[in-house]
Structures are given as structure tokens and as C-alpha cells.
C-alpha positions in Angstrom: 27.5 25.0 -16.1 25.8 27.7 -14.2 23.4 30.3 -15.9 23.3 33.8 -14.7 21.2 36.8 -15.2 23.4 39.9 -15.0 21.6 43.4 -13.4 23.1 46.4 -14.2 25.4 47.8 -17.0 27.1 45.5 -19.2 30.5 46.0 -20.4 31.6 46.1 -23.8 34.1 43.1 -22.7 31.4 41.1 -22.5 29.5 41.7 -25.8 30.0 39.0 -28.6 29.2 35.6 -29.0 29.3 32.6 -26.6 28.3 28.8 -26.1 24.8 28.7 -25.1 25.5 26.7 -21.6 22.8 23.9 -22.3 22.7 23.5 -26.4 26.7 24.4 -27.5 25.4 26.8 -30.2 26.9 30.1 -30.2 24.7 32.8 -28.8 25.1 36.8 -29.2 25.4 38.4 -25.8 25.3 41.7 -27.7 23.8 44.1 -25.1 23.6 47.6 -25.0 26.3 49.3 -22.5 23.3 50.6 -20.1 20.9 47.7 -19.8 17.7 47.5 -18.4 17.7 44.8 -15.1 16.7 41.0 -16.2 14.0 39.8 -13.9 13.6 35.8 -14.2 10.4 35.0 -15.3 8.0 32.1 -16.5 9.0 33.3 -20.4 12.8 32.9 -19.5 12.5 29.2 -18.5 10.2 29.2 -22.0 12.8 30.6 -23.8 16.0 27.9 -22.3 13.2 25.6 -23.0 13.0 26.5 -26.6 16.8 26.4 -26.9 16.5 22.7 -25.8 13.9 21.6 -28.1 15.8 22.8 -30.8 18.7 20.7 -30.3 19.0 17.0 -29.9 18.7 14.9 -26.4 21.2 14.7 -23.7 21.0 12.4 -20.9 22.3 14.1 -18.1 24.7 12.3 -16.3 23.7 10.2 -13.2 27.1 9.1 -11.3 27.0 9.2 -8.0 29.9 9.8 -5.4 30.3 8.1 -2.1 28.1 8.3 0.6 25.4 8.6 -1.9 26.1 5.7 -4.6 23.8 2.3 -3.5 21.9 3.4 -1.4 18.7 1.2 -0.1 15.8 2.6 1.3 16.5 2.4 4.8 19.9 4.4 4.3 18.2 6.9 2.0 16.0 7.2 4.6 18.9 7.8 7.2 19.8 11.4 5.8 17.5 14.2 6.8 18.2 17.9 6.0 19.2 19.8 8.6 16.3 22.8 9.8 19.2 25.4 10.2 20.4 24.8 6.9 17.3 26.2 5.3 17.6 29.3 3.3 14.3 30.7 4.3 15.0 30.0 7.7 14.7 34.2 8.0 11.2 33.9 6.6 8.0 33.7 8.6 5.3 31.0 7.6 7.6 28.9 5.1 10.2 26.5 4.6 12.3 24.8 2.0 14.2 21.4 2.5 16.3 20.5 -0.4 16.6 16.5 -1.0 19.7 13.9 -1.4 20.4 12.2 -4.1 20.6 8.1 -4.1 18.1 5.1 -4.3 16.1 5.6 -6.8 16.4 9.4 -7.5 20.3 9.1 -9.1 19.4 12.0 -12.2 21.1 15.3 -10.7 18.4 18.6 -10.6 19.7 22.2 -10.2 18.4 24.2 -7.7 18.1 27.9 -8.1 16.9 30.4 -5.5 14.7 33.8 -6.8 14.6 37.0 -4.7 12.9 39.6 -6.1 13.0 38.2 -10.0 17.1 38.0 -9.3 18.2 34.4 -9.7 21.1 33.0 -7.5 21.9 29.6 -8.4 22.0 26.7 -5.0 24.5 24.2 -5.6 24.4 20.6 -4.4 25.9 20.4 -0.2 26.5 17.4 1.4 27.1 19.1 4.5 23.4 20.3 4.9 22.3 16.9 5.7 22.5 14.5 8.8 23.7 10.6 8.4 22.4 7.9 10.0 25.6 6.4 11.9 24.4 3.0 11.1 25.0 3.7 7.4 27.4 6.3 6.8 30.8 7.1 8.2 31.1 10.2 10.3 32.7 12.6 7.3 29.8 12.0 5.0 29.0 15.5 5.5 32.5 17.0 4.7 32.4 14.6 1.7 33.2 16.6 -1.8 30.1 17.6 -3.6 31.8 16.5 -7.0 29.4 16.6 -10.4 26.2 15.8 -8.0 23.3 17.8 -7.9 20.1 17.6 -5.7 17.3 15.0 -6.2 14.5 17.5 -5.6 12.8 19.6 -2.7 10.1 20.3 0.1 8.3 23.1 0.5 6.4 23.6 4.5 4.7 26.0 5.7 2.4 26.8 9.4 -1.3 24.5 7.9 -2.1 22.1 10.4 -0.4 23.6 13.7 0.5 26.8 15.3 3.8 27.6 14.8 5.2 24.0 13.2 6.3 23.6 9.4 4.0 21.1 8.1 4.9 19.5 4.9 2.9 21.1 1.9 4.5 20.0 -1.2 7.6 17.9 -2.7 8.9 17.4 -6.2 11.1 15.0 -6.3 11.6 12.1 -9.6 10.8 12.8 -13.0 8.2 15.1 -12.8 6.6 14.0 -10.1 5.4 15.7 -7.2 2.5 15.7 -3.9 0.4 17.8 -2.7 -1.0 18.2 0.7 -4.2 20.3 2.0 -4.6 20.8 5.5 -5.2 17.4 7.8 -4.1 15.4 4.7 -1.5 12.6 4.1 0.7 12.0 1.5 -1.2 9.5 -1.5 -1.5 10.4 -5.1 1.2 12.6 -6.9 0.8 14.7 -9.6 3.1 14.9 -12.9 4.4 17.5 -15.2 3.7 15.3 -18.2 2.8 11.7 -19.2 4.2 10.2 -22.3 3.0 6.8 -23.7 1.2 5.8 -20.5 -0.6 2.2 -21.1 1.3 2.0 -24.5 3.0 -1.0 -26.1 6.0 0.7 -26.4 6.5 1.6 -23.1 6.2 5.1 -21.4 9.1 7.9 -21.8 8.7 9.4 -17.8 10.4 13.5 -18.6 11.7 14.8 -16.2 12.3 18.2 -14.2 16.0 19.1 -14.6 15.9 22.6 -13.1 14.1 24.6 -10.5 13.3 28.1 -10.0 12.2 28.6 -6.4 10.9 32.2 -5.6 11.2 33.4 -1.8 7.3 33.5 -0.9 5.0 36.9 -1.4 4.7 39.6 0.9 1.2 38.2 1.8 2.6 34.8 2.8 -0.4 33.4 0.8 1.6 31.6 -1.8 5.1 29.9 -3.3 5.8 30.4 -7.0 7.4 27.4 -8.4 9.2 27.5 -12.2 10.6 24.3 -13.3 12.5 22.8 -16.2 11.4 20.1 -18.1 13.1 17.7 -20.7 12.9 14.7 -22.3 13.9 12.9 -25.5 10.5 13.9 -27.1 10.3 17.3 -25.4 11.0 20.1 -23.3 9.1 22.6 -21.6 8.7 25.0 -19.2 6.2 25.1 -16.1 5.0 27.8 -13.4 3.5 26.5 -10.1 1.6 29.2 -7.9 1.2 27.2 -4.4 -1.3 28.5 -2.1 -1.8 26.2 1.0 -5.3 25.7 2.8 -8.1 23.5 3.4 -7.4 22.2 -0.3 -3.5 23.4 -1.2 -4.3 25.5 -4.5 -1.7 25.1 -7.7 -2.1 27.4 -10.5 -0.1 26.0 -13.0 0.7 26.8 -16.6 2.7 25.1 -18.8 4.9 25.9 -22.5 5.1 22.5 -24.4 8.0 22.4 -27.2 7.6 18.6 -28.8 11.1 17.7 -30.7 8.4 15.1 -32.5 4.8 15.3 -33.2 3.1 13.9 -29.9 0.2 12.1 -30.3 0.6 10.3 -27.2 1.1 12.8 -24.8 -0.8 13.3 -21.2 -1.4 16.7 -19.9 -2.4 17.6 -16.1 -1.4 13.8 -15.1 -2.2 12.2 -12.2 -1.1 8.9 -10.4 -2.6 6.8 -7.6 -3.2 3.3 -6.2 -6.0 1.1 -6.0 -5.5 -2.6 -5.0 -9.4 -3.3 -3.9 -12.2 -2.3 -2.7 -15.9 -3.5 -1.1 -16.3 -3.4 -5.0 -13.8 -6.5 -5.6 -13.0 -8.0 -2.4 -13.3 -11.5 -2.8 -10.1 -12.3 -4.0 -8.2 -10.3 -2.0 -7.1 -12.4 1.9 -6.5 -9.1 3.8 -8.1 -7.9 7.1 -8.8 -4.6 6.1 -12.1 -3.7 4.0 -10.4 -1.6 1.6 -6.9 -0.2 0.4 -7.0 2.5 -2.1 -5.4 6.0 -2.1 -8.6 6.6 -4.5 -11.5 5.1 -5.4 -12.7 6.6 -8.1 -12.4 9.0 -11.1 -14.7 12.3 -10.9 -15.6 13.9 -14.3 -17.0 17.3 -15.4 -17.4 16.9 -18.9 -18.0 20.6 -21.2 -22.0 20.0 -21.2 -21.8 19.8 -17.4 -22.5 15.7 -17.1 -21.0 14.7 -13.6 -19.6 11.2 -14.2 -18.3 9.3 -11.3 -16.1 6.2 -12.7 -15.3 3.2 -10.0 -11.7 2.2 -10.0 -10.8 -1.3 -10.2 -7.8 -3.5 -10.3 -8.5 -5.1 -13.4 -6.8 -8.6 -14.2 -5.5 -7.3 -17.5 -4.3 -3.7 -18.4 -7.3 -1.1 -19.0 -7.3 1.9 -20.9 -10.9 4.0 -21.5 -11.2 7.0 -23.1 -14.0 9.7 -22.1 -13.9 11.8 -25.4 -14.8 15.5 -24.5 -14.8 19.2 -25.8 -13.2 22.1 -23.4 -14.0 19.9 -20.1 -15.0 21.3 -16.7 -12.7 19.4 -14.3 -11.4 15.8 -13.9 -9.3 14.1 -10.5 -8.3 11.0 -8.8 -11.0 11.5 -5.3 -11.0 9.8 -2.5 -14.1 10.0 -0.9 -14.2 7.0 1.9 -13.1 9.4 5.1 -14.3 7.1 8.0 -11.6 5.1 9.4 -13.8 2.3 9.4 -14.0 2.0 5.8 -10.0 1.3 5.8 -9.5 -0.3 9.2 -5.6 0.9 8.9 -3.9 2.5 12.0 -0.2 2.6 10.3 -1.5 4.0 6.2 -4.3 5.8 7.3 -6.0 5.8 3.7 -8.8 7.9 5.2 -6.4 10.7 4.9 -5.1 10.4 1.5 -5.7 13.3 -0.4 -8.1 13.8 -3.4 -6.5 15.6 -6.7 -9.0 17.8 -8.8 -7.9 19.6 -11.8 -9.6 22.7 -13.8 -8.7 23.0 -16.9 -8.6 27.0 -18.5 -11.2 27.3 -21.1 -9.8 26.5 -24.5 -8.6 23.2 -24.0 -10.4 22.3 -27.0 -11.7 18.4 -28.3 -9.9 15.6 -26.6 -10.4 12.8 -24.4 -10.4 12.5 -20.2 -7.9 9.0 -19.8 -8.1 6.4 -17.0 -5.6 4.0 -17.3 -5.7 0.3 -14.8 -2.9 -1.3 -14.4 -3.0 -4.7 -12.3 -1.1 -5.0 -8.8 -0.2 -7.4 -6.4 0.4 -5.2 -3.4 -0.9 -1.7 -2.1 3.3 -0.7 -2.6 2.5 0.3 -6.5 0.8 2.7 -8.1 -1.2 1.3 -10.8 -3.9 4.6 -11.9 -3.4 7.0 -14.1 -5.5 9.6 -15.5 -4.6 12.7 -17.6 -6.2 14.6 -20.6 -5.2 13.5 -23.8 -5.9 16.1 -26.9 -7.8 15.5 -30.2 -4.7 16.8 -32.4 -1.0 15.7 -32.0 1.0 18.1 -30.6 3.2 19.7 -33.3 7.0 19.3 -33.2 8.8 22.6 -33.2 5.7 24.7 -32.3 5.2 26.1 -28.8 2.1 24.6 -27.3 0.5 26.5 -24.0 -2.2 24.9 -21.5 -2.8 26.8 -17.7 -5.2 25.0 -15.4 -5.6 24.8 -11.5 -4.9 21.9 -9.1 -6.6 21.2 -5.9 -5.4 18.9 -3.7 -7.3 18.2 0.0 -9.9 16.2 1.3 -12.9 17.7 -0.4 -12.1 19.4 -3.7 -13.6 18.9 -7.3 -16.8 20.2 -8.3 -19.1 21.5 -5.9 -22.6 21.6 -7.8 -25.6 20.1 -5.5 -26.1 16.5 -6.9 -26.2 13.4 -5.3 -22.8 11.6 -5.3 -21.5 8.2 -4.9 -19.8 7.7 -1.3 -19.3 3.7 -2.1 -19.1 0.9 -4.5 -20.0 -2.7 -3.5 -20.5 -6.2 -5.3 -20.2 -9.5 -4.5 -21.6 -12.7 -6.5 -25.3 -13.0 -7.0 -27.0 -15.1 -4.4 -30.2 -15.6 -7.2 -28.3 -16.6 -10.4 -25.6 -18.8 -11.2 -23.1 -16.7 -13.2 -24.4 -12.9 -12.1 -23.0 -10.3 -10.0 -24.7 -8.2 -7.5 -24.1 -4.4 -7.5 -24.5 -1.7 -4.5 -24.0 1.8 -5.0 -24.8 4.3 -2.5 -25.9 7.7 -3.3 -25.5 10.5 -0.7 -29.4 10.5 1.1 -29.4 14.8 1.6 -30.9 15.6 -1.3 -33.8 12.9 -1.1 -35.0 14.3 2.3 -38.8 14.5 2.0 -38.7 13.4 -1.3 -40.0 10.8 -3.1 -38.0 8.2 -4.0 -35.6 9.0 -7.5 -36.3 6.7 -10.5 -33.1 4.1 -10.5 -32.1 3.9 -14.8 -29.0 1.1 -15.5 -28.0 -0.3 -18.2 -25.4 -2.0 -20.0 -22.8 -2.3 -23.0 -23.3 -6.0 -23.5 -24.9 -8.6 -20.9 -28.4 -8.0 -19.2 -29.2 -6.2 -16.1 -31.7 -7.1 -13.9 -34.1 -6.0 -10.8 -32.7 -2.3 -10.1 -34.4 -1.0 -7.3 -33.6 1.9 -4.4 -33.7 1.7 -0.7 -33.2 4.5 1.8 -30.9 4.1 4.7 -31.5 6.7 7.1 -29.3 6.0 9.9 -25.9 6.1 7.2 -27.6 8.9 5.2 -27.7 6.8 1.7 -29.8 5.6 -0.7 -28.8 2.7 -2.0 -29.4 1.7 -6.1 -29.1 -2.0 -6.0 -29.2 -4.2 -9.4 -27.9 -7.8 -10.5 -25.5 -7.7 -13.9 -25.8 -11.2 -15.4 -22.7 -10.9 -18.2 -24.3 -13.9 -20.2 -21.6 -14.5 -23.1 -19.6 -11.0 -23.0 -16.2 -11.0 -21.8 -16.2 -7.2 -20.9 -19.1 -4.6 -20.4 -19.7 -0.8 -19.8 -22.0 -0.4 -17.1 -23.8 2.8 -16.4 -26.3 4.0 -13.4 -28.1 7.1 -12.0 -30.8 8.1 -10.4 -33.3 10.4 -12.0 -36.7 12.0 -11.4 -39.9 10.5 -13.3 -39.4 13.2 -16.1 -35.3 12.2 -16.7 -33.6 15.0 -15.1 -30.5 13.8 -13.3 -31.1 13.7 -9.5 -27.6 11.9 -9.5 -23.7 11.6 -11.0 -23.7 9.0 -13.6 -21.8 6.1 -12.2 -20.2 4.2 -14.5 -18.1 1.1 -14.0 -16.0 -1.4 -17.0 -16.8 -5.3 -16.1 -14.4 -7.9 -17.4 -14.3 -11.2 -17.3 -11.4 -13.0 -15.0 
């Protein structure tokens, strides 16, 4: 059923009560007869979300008509939205593609257009769409829209050449949704919310059901973005502010309304892929060096400590908690950019973007969590991380976190320490049993100084013979160190380099070692 906000005077016809169109409960639509105009705003999506959380679940219903019903991926693939269908096609610098359903995306989303805070709702088209003649008969456009709805949307805009539409963002599943910054390919996504991720009872995956989609500022500097969420343990409501650049910007803010207390709940989620690395390469038959769409998880903790953890594909699920108080920032990075690292002409991993987030002060005591979940192939995602708070979050009460997103090649925290460009290890050529560990620092800030003090150390195990070596040519310095695990079946391992007096010179690098 469609919601509508009405500008203008109100009639006494329409005063009274009516079905609220999302929770059935009657609702007084008592206004006065000369009423101020309703501009749609973040605290309207709040206040539907509200409505929802006070009610019990619905699953929305997820039957699909013909052409759209079974689709495989090569005939999702074989519908593309048509450029002159786009209703910003009158608007300089940006565009907006809105997205079939079918495959895996069956869960209908309504799509509602905002011009100047005055909502006009978008209904699902098959007609703005082009079908592959190989899979779909020639009327699939003039096809009957039925109960459908859309599956998401694009947003493009001018970022990486003159005059073209580059693709900037898409949310589309759940509450997923990419990022891109300029020069950057599509990798990692972001979430809305996680909900029981790594848990024995299996993650609940809420879900955008409605969009707000305001026509871009004057400036052309930015898309605003409101969304819907719900799920059977809560709805809530979200703003997205997207400015596009060298890293796309994402000023987000979000109004949580739990229907139970969530104790297992993931805020400012993010979701990536790591099948292996120089770090972990010896049981992996592939010709490439390396196949990640992130390498590693960057950390500003509330002291300022800049923690750099390597990601692995671990045999068994891994879950490690960074406990914190208000922290600083915390992303998913890539940072190989060398094609040579990757060796991949067709995934170009090089160009997968990084995803930094900043929280708003006030975020309180909690923990940064990096979840590793084994794969078999680069075609999963298998890391998580996300910030997980001290306290539940209380059923019933409204909950608010804001915080930014970057996504691009280079975001995350730009304070002048050395940082770790690479992980490598292989088994120890000196000792039966050990492992050999390479990290390599970034060389700039070593330049006509004397070599930094290498401190390692260990959980459980013993490690032996760190040393550093300078390699000009590559700009590193290399800490180098054998781990011999002796009788421990898993270890926290921890490196940096420092000056004579301990002051950090270096991120701390920390990696989890488990036996296979």
C-alpha cells in the first residue's frame, strides 16, 4: 500500500482514524483544516520505523511473476535498465538505475523519489528494462508489473571521465551495498546491520525494504539516501549522505528500534573476501601470488594505538574481539596496489576498494569484531568486521549511532607512522616445526635514520631471531622473525617497531596462528 505525505490544507473529510498502512493499528489523521506542508525527513522514516518495532514481524512476500521467476545468473544478467528511462535523466552530474528483481534478490523493495522534501512514490516497471533475446520472449517488457517491486538501485555520477556516468554506489540485498571512489572497482560491500555473525545460531541478514531517494543538491556535491530497515529482531531507520571523490564519502546515521534485547548485534558492518595471501600460500595451487579484496583489518583504537591485523583464511571459523572505549576508526584496507602483487588481468584486485569507518564520538565501551570464515574459492565472501557494543541494545528503546564511511583506494587514518604494505611466511628452513614470518614496513620514515628496535612476542609458543633489514630499492624495511608454536594449537602474535626508548615508530601488527 502506498504512503503519502499530503501538502497543503486538509479537509475535514479526511480527519479521523485509519489503518496505519504497514502495522493495521488504527491511526488518527486528525489535522488541523490549514496545515503546515510535511517535508520527508530522516525522523519520518524513524517514526514508520517505530510503528514497525512496535508490532510483530511480517515477511514480505517474495512471488515472482514471469519473466522474472528462476532466473540464473546469466539471464539476470541479460536485463539492463534502459539510460532514457532514468528519472534524473534532466539532471546534470547524476544518475539513478533502478534494479530487477530475480536470482537471488526475490524480497520486493519500494522505491520512492524526494524532490524538495515532497515524496512521490516509484513503482516497480518492467518496461524500463532491456531483455536478453536469448532468455526472454520479446513482450517481457509489456509484461504486468503484478505484486513485484524493485530489487534495489545504482546511483552514477561524472568520477572517473568527462562527461560518462560512472557507477558510484548500489544497494541491492538485504542491507547490503558498494561503494566506489574514483579509479576503484567493485570489492567489499558495506551493511546496514549484522545480526548473529559467526554465531551458532546462525545469522538473521535485515533487510532494506524501502528507499527514499532525494534528487541531488544544488551543489551537485552529494546524494542523500534514507532507507528502511526491518527484520524479525528489529527495524530501523538510516540516512546516507553520498559525496563522490577520490574516496566516495558516506555520512551515515542510523535510529535502531530492537523488538528484543540485542546483544548480538553489528553496527557499521563490513564484508570482504580473502582466500590467501604471500602470508599462506602454500596450500593454495593457483598461479597468481595473491587473491584478496583485502588484506587486512586497520584499527584506531580511543588511546590512538594503530593496529594493523593480517587476514587469513583460517581452517576453522575465527572470531577475535578488540575490546575498546569510543574508538577512532576501523575498515577492511586493501593496501597491495601493484598489479604484480595480484597477477590478475580479468579481477583486477589491485583496484578493489578499501572501507574505512569513523565512528561519532560517544560510541562508548565495546569491542572492534573480525570474523574468518574458511573458503574454498575467491567466489565467497568470508570477512566480516563490525563494532559490537558493551551493553545489549534495549528492546523498545530507540537507539542512535552517526558515523562516516570512506570508500577508495587510500582512506583510513592518516597519522605519519610506518605501515605494513605486506605479510609473508612460509615454513622455517632452520627448525623442524617453525614458521618464518616477513613483514614489511613502509621505509619513508626510516630515511637517515637509524635502524628502529624490532619488539615481537607471542600469546603461547616461542619466538625467535627478530631482526630488520632495509630494502631500498622497494622502499621497505623488513621485520623478519621465526614462530616456533612448540605444543600450542593457536597463538596471538604481535610486532612493531620502536625506537630504543619504546615509542612506537610503527602500527602494531598483529596476526592469530592456528594450528591446521
Amino acid at each position: 500500500m502506498e504512503r503519502r505525505f499530503f501538502i497543503g490544507t486538509m479537509t475535514a473529510a479526511l480527519a479521523g482514524a485509519m489503518l496505519h498502512p504497514r502495522t493495521g493499528r488504527a491511526q488518527d489523521i486528525t489535522a488541523p483544516a490549514e496545515a503546515e506542508p510535511v517535508l520527508f525527513s530522516f525522523e519520518e522514516v524513524a517514526r514508520i520505523a517505530a510503528d514497525l518495532a512496535r508490532a510483530p514481524y511480517v515477511e514480505p512476500p517474495s512471488t515472482l511473476d514471469p519473466p522474472f521467476r528462476d532466473l540464473g545468473y546469466d539471464a539476470y544478467r541479460g536485463i539492463r535498465f534502459r539510460r532514457e528511462a532514468d528519472p534524473w535523466a534532466g539532471i546534470p552530474g547524476f544518475g539513478l538505475d533502478l534494479l530487477p528483481p530475480g536470482m537471488l534478490f526475490t524480497q520486493p523493495v519500494r522505491i520512492n523519489l524526494v524532490e524538495a522534501g515532497v515524496v512521490r512514490p516509484f513503482p516497480f516497471d518492467p518496461s524500463v528494462f532491456d531483455y536478453h533475446e536469448n532468455s526472454f520472449p520479446p513482450d517481457a517488457g509489456q509484461m504486468p508489473p503484478g505484486n513485484m517491486g524493485w530489487s534495489g538501485f545504482r546511483l552514477r555520477t561524472v568520477m572517473n571521465h568527462p562527461g560518462f556516468l560512472d557507477e558510484m554506489a548500489v544497494f541491492q540485498g538485504a542491507s547490503y551495498f558498494r561503494v566506489l571512489g574514483r579509479g576503484s572497482r567493485y570489492g567489499l560491500s558495506a551493511r546496514g546491520l549484522a545480526i548473529g555473525t559467526g554465531s551458532r545460531e546462525g545469522e538473521e541478514f535485515p533487510a532494506f525494504r524501502e528507499f527514499w531517494i532525494h534528487t541531488p543538491d544544488q551543489t551537485g556535491q552529494s546524494v542523500t539516501v534514507h532507507a528502511l530497515l526491518d527484520s524479525p529482531s528489529v527495524a530501523g531507520a538510516f540516512e546516507f549522505i553520498l559525496a563522490p571523490g577520490d574516496d566516495t564519502v558516506v555520512a551515515t546515521r542510523a535510529a535502531l528500534i530492537p523488538r528484543r534485547d540485542l546483544a548480538d548485534v553489528g553496527l557499521a558492518p563490513l564484508t570482504s573476501m580473502f582466500w590467501f595471501g604471500p602470508g599462506d600460500r602454500g596450500s593454495f595451487d593457483d598461479y597468481r601470488p595473491a587473491v584478496h579484496d583485502s588484506d587486512g583489518l586497520e584499527m584506531v583504537t580511543g588511546g590512538g594505538m594503530r593496529l594493523w591485523r593480517a587476514l587469513s583464511n583460517p581452517a576453522t571459523l575465527q572470531i577475535s574481539a578488540f575490546a575498546d572505549r569510543n574508538p577512532r576508526g576501523f575498515g577492511l584496507m586493501q593496501r597491495g596496489r601493484d598489479f604484480e602483487v595480484y597477477q590478475d588481468a580479468e579481477a583486477r584486485y589491485e583496484l578493489r576498494p578499501s572501507g574505512w569507518i569513523q565512528p561519532a564520538p560517544g560510541w562508548g565501551d565495546g569491542s572492534v569484531v573480525l570474523v574468518e570464515i574458511p573458503v574454498q574459492s575467491e567466489f565467497h565472501d568470508n570477512i566480516v568486521s563490525f563494532w559490537k557494543p558493551a551493553q545489549p541494545l534495549v528492546a523498545g528503546v530507540r537507539h542512535d549511532f552517526a558515523y562516516e564511511q570512506r570508500f577508495g583506494m587510500a582512506p583510513g587514518d592518516g597519522f605519519p607512522v610506518a605501515r605494513v604494505r605486506q605479510t609473508r611466511s612460509g615454513r622455517s628452513v632452520n627448525a623442524q616445526g617453525a614458521r618464518s614470518y616477513f613483514i614489511d614496513f613502509d621505509l619513508d620514515l626510516f630515511q637517515d635514520q637509524p635502524d628502529p628496535v624490532a619488539v615481537v612476542s607471542a600469546s603461547a609458543g616461542n619466538v625467535e631471531h627478530p631482526y630488520v633489514v632495509r630494502l631500498p630499492s622497494e622502499g621497505l624495511l623488513r621485520l623478519a622473525f621465526e614462530f616456533r608454536p612448540e605444543r600450542t594449537d593457536l597463538a596471538e602474535i604481535t610486532a612493531r617497531l620502536e625506537t630504543p626508548d619504546g615509542s612506537p615508530l610503527s602500527e602494531t601488527w598483529l596476526y592469530r596462528w592456528t594450528r591446521e
